[in-house]
C-alpha positions in Angstrom: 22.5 -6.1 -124.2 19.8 -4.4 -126.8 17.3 -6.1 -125.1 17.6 -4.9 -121.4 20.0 -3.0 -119.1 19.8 -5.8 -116.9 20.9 -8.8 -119.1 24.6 -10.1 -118.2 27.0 -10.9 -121.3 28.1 -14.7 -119.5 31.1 -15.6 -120.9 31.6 -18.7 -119.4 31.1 -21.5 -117.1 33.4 -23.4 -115.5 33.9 -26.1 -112.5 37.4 -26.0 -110.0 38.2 -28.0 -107.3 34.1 -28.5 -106.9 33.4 -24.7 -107.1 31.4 -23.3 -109.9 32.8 -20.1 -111.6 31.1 -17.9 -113.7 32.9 -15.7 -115.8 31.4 -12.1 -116.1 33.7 -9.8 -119.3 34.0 -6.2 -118.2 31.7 -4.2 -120.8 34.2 -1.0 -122.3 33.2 1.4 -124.8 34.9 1.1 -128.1 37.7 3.2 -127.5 39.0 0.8 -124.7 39.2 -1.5 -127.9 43.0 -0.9 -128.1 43.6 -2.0 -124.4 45.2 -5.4 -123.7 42.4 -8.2 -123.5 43.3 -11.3 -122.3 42.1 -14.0 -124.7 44.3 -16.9 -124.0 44.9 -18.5 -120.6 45.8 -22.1 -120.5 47.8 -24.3 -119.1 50.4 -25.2 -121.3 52.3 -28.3 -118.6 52.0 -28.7 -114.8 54.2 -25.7 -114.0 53.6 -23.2 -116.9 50.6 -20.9 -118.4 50.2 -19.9 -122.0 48.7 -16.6 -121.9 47.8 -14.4 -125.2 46.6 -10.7 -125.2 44.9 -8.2 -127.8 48.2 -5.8 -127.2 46.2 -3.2 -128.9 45.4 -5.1 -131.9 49.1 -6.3 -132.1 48.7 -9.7 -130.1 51.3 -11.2 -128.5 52.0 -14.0 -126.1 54.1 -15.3 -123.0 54.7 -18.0 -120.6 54.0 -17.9 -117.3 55.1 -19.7 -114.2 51.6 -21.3 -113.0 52.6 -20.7 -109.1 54.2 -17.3 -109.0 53.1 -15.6 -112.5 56.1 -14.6 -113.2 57.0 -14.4 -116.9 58.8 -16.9 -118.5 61.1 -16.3 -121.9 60.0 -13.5 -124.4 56.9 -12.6 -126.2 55.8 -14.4 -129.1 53.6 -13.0 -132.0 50.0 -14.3 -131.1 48.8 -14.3 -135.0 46.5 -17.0 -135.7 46.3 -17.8 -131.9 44.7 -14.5 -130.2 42.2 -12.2 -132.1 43.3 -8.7 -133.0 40.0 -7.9 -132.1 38.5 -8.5 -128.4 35.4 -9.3 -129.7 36.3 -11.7 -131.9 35.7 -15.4 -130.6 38.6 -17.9 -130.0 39.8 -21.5 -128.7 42.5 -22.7 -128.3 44.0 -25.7 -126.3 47.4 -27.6 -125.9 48.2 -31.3 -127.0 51.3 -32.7 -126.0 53.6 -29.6 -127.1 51.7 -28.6 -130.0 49.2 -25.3 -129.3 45.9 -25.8 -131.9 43.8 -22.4 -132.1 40.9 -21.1 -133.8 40.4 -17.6 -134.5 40.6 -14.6 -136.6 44.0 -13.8 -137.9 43.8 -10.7 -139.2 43.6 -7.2 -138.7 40.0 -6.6 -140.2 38.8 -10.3 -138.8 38.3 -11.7 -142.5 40.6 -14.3 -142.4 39.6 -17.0 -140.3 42.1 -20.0 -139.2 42.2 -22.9 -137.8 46.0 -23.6 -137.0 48.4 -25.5 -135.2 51.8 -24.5 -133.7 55.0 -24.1 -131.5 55.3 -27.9 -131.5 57.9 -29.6 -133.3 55.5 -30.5 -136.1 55.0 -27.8 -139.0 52.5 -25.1 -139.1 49.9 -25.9 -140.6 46.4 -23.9 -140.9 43.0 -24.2 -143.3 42.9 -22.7 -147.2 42.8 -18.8 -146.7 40.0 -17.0 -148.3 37.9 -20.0 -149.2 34.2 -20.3 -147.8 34.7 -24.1 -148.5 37.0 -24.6 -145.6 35.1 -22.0 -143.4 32.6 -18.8 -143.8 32.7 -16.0 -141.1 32.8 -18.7 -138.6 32.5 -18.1 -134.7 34.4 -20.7 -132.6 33.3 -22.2 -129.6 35.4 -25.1 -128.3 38.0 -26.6 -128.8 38.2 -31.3 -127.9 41.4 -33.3 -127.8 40.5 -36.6 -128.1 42.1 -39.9 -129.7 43.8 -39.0 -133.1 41.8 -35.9 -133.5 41.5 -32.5 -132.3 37.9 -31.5 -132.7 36.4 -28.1 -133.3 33.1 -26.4 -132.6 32.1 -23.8 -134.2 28.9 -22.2 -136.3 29.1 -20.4 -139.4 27.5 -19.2 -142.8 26.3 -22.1 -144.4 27.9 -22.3 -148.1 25.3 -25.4 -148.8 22.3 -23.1 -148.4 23.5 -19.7 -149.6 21.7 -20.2 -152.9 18.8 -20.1 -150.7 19.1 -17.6 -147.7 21.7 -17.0 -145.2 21.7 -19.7 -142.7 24.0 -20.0 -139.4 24.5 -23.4 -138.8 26.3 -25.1 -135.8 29.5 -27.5 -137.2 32.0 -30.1 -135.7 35.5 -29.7 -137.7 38.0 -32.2 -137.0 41.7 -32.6 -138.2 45.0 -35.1 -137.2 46.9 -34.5 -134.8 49.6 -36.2 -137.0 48.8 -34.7 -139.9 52.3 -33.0 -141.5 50.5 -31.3 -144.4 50.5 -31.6 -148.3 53.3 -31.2 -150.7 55.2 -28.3 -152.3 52.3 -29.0 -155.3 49.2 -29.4 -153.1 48.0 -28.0 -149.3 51.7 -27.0 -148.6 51.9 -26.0 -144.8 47.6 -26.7 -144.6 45.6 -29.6 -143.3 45.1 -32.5 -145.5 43.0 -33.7 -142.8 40.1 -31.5 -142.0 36.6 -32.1 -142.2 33.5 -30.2 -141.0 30.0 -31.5 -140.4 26.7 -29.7 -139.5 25.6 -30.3 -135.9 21.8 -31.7 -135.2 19.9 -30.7 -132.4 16.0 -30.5 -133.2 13.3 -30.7 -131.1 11.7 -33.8 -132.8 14.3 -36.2 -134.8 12.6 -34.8 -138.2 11.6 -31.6 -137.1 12.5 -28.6 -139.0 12.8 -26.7 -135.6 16.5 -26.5 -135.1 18.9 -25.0 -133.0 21.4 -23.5 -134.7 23.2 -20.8 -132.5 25.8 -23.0 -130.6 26.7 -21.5 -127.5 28.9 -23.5 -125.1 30.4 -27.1 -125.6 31.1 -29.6 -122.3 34.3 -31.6 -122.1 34.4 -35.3 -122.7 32.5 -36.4 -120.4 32.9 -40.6 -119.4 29.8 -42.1 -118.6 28.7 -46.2 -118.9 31.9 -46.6 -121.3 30.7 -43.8 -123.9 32.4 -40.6 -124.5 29.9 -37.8 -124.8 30.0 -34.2 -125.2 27.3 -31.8 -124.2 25.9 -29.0 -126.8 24.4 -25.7 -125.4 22.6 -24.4 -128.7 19.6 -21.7 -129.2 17.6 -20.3 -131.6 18.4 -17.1 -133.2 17.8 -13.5 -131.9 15.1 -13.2 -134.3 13.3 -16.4 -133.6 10.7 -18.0 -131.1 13.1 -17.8 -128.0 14.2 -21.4 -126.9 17.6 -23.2 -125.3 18.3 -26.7 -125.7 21.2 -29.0 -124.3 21.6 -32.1 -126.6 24.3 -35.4 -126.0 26.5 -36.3 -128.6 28.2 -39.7 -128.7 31.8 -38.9 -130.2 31.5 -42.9 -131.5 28.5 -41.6 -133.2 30.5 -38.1 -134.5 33.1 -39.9 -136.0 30.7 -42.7 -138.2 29.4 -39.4 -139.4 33.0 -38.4 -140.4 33.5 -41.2 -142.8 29.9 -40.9 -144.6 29.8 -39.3 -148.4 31.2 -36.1 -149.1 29.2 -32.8 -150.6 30.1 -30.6 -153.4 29.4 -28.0 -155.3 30.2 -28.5 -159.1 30.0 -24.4 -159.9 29.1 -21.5 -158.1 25.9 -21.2 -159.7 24.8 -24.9 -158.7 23.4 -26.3 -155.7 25.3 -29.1 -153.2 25.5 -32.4 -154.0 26.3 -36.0 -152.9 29.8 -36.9 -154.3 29.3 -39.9 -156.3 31.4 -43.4 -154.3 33.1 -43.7 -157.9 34.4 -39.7 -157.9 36.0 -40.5 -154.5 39.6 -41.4 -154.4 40.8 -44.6 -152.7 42.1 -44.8 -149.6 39.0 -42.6 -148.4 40.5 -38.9 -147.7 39.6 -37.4 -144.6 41.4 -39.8 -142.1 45.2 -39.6 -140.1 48.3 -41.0 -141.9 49.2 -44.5 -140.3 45.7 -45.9 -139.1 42.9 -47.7 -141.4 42.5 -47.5 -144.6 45.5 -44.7 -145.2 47.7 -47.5 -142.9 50.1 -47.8 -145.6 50.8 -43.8 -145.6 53.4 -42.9 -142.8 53.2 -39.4 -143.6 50.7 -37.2 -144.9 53.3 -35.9 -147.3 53.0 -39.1 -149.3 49.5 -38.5 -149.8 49.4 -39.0 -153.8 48.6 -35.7 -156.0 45.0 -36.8 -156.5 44.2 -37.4 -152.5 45.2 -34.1 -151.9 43.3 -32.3 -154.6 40.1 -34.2 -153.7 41.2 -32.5 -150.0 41.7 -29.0 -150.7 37.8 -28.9 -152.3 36.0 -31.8 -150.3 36.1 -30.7 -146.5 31.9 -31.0 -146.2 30.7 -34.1 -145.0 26.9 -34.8 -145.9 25.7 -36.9 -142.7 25.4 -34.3 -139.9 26.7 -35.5 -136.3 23.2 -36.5 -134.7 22.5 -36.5 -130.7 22.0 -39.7 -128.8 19.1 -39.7 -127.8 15.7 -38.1 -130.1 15.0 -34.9 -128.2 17.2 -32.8 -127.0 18.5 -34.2 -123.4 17.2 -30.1 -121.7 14.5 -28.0 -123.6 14.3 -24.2 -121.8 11.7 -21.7 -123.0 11.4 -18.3 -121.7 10.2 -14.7 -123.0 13.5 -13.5 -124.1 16.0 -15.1 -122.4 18.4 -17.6 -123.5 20.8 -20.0 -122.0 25.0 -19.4 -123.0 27.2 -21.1 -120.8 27.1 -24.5 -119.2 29.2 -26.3 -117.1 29.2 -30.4 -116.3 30.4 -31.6 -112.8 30.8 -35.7 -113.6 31.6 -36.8 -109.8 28.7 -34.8 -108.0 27.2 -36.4 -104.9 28.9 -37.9 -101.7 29.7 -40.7 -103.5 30.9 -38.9 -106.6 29.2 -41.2 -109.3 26.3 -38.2 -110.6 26.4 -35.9 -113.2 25.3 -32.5 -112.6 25.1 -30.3 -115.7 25.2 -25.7 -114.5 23.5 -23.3 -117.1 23.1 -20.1 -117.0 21.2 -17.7 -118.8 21.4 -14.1 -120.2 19.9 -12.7 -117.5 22.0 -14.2 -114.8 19.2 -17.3 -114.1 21.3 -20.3 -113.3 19.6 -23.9 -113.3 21.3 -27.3 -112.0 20.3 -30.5 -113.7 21.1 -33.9 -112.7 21.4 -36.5 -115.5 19.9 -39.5 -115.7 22.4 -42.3 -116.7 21.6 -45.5 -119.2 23.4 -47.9 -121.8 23.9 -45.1 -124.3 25.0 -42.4 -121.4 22.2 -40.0 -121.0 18.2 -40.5 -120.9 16.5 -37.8 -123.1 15.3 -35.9 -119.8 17.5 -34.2 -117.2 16.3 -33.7 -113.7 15.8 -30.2 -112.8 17.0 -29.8 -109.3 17.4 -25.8 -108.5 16.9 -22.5 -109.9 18.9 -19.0 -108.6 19.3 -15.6 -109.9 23.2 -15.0 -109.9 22.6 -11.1 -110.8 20.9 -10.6 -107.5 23.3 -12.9 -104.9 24.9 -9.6 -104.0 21.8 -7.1 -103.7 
């Protein structure tokens, strides 16, 4: 780090079999760029792993046998699914048969993608070169979950550029179903995806935000709501502060189907879509379910849908937490929290929640939630504090 030859680059957390793992990167020197960096390793069935390397800015991926590691079949171009560069950020996860990524698929690391593949459904990626659809973006997580695969991510904010450059944390979802536009219109691109900003404020109106999103939970199941948990932070250049907010994925997708923003010329600032400027059936939603039930196919989307689409993927309601404060506030003199990790059948009885982050400088804290109607209260129990960079002095 710039700060301190004793801070620990944390690149994630994660829970196994009840053990908590935390996943230190090897720091290289620049040079060591063109080794082989492993940036894909998940499982793609019971018996197989998906694994995706750098290659020397080539990348390239393979199937593995999950007990024995031996390959499987022959290497696949890993465009659009593994960064060129190492240090460009990446998700990717497995639904079914069909491989949805996030990264940087490019050589220089200009062309940002979200993309699905491999599966017996076409290709289909966001609009190339348009800050609409995303804007130097740095993925997070990656959330299967009902119709939709959900992405977290943070990026350049277009709606404030006229202003100053503003990171902001996002949700982006798209179908699982969707089967792209038409030869005329978002032709082998989503015709589903939709991005909203992420709130997580110390008061509900405050203007003190935290905008660097760091680490995302899985879906957690707790009193018959689905929740996620956000890691997010202030900027480097800010009053130092971590906070862990809860967000209801009920709540995320209400936001979802709220008005859409736009931009009617470069020079002019973001705007409410007018309900009468909309076309009907609502875009934004999966082929076959509510108001686009009559629609077995994306492709049948009509011409006008799909133009309203390829301009409109800004929603103008952000996805707010479930409770008012953030459910974990952490202030210390330059140090911030990165990685967390959520073990949802702690205890001897298996029915807590106990919620691992760490911080920059290796401090790890475990926090029991506290559990009500709406999943968590606004206040996690602290329960222990330990220095992970000193276990082994």
């Amino acid at each position: 780090s710039e700060d301190s030859e004793n801070t620990m680059e944390i690149k994630k957390l994660l829970t196994m079999d009840r053990t908590l793992y935390v996943a230190i990167p090897l720091l290289l020197p620049f040079q060591d760029k063109c080794a082989n960096y492993i940036k894909v390793l998940i499982k793609r069935d019971d018996d197989t792993l998906f694994v995706c390397g750098t290659n020397a800015f080539n990348p390239t991926c393979r199937n593995y046998k999950k007990d024995s590691l031996e390959p499987e079949g022959d290497t696949i171009s890993g465009k659009g699914i593994c960064p060129y560069n190492p240090m460009d950020a990446n998700v990717a996860l497995f639904s079914g048969n069909e491989l949805y990524s996030a990264t940087t698929s490019d050589l220089m690391g200009i062309d940002p993608v979200i993309y699905r593949s491999l599966g017996n459904n076409p290709n289909l990626r966001t609009v190339k070169h348009d800050s609409r659809w995303l804007k130097d973006p740095r993925f997070i997580h990656a959330v299967d979950y009902g119709n939709y695969i959900y992405f977290f991510f943070q990026e350049v904010s277009v709606e404030y550029q006229s202003v100053e450059k503003v990171i902001l944390p996002r949700i982006g979802r798209v179908c699982k179903n969707d089967m792209g536009g038409n030869m005329a219109v978002l032709d082998k691109h989503w015709t589903s995806f939709l991005k909203t900003r992420l709130i997580c404020a110390v008061h509900e109106d405050s203007s003190f935000h935290f905008n660097i999103i760091q680490s995302v939970s899985h879906v957690l199941h707790i009193n018959g709501h689905d929740l996620i948990l956000a890691l997010l932070t202030t900027p480097k250049n800010s009053i130092p502060g971590s906070a862990i907010c809860a967000f209801d994925l009920v709540d995320i997708n209400q936001a979802f189907s709220r008005p859409f923003k736009e931009q009617k010329s470069s020079t002019s600032v973001w705007t409410i879509v007018p309900d009468d400027e909309v076309p009907t059936p609502r875009p934004g939603s999966c082929a076959g379910y509510g108001s686009l039930e009559k629609y077995s196919s994306s492709t049948e989307f009509p011409k006008e849908y799909l133009q309203f689409m390829r301009t409109h993927v800004l929603v103008a309601e952000p996805g707010e937490p479930n409770t008012k404060h953030p459910w974990f506030l952490w202030t210390t003199d330059r140090d911030f929290l990165v990685a967390l990790a959520v073990d949802n059948a702690a205890g001897p009885k298996e029915d807590h929640t106990v919620v691992y982050a760490v911080s920059e400088n290796g401090i790890l804290l475990k926090l029991l939630a506290q559990e009500h109607g709406k999943g968590f209260t606004e206040n996690g129990i602290f329960l222990e504090e330990m220095n992970i960079s000193e276990l082994e002095k």
